[in-house]
Backbone as ProteinMPNN parsed JSONL, in Angstrom:
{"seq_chain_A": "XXXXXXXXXXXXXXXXXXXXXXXXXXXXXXXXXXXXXXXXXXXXXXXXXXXXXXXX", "coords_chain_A": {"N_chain_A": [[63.452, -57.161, 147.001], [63.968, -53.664, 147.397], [64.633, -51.706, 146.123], [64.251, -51.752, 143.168], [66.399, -51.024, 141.959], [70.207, -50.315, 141.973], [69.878, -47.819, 143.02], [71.394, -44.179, 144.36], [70.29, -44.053, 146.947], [69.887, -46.785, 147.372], [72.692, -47.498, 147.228], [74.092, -46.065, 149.369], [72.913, -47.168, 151.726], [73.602, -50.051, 151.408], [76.397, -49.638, 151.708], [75.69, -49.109, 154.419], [75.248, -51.667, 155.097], [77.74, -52.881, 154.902], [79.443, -51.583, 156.3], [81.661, -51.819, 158.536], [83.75, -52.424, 156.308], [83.739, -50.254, 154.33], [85.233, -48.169, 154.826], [87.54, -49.306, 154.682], [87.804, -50.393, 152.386], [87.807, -47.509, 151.071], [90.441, -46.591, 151.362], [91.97, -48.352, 150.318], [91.906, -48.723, 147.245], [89.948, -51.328, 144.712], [90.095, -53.62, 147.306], [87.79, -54.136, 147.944], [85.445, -54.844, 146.071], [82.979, -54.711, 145.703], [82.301, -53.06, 147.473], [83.198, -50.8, 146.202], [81.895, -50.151, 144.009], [79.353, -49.291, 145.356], [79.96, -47.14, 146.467], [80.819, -45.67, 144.102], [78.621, -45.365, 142.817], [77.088, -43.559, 144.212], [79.131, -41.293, 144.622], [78.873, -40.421, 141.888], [76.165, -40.367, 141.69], [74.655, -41.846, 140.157], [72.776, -44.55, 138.332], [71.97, -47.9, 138.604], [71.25, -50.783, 136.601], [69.872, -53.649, 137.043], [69.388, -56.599, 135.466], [67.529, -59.346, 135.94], [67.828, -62.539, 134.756], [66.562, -65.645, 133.983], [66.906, -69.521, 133.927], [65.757, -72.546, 132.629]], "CA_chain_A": [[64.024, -55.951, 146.46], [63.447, -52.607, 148.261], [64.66, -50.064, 145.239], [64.368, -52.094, 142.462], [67.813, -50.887, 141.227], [70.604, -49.701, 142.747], [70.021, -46.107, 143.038], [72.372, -43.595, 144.906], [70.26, -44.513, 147.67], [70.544, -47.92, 147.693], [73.809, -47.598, 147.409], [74.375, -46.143, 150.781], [71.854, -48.871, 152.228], [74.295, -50.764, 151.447], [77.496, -49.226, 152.326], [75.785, -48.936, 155.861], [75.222, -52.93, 155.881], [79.093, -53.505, 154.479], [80.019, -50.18, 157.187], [82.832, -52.365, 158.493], [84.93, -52.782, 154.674], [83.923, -49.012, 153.696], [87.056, -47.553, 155.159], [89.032, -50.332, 154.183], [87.711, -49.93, 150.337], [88.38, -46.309, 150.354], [91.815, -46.405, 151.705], [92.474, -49.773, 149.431], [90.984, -48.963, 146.176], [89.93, -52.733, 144.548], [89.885, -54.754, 147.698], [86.68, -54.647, 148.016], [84.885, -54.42, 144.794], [81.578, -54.74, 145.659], [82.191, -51.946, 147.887], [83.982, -50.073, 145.391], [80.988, -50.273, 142.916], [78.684, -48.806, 145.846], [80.922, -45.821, 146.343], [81.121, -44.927, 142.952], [77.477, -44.939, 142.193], [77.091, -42.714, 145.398], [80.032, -40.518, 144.476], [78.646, -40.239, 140.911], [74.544, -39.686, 141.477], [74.427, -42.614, 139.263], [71.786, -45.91, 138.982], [72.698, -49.491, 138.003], [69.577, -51.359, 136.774], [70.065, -55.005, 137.219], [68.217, -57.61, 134.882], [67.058, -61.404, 136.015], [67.676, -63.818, 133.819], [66.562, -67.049, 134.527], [66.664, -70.331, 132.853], [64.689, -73.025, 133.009]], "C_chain_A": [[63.247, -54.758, 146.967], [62.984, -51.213, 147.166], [64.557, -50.816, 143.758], [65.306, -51.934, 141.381], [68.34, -50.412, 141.981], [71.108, -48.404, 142.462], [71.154, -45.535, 144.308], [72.221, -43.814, 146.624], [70.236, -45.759, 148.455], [71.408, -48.329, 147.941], [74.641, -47.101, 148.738], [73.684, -46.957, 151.648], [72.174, -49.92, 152.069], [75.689, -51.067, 151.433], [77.09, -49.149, 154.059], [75.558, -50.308, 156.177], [76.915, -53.349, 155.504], [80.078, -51.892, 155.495], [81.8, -50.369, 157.788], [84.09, -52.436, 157.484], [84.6, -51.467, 154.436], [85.027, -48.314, 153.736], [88.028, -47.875, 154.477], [88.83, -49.965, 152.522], [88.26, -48.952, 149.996], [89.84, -46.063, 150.661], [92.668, -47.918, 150.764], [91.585, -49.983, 148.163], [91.036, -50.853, 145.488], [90.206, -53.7, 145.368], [88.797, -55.368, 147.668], [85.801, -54.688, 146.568], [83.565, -53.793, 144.858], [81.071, -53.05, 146.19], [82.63, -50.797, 146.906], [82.9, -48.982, 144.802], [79.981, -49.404, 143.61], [79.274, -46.958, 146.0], [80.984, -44.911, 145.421], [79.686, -44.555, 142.597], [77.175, -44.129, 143.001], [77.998, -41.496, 145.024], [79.67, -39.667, 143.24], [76.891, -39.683, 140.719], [74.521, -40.245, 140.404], [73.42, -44.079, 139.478], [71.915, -46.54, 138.24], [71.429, -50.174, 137.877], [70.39, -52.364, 136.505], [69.008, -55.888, 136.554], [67.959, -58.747, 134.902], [66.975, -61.688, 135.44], [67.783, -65.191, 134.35], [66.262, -67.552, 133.366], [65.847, -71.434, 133.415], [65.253, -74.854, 133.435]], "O_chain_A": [[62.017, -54.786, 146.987], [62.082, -50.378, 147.111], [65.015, -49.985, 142.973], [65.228, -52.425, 140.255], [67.694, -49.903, 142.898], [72.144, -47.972, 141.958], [71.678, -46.335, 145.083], [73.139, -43.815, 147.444], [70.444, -45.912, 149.659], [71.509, -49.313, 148.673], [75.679, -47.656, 149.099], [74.439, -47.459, 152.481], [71.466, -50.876, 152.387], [76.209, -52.168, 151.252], [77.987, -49.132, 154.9], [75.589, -50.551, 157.384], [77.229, -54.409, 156.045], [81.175, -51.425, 155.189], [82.762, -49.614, 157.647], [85.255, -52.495, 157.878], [85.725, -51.08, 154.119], [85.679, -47.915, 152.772], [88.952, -47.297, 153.905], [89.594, -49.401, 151.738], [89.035, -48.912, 149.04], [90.364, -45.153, 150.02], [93.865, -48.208, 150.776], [90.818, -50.92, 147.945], [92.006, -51.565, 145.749], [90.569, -54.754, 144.844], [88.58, -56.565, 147.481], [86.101, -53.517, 146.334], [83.137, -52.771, 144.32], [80.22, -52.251, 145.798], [82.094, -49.719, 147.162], [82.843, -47.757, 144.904], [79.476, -48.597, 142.829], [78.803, -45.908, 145.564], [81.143, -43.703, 145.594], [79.511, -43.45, 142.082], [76.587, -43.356, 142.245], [77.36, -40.457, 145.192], [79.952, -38.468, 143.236], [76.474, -38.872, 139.893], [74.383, -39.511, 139.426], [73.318, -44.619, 140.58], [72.019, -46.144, 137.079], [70.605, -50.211, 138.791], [71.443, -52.228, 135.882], [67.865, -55.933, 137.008], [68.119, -59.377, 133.856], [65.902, -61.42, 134.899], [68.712, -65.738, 134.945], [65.787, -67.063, 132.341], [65.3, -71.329, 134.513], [64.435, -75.669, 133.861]]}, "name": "protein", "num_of_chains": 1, "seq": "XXXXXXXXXXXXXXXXXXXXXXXXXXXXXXXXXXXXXXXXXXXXXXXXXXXXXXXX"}
């Protein structure tokens, strides 16, 4: 883990490894999701904290 959440900049750091489907996402809202989700937190100046849960 680089950002330890995905901040606004993570979120283009990872619209530029999915660079190929970005187009396609924004011209096809919900194909992509994943991409979707990057877009929006980018669009918004918003950050997604993510929490590991593991079991045992």
């Amino acid at each position: 883990q680089i950002y330890g959440a995905i901040t606004p900049d993570a979120a283009r750091a990872g619209l530029e490894l999915f660079a190929e489907h970005t187009d396609d996402a924004r011209a096809n809202p919900g194909k992509h999701p994943n991409v979707d989700r990057l877009l929006q937190l980018v669009e918004e100046g918003r950050t997604l904290r993510v929490k590991h849960v593991f079991f045992a």
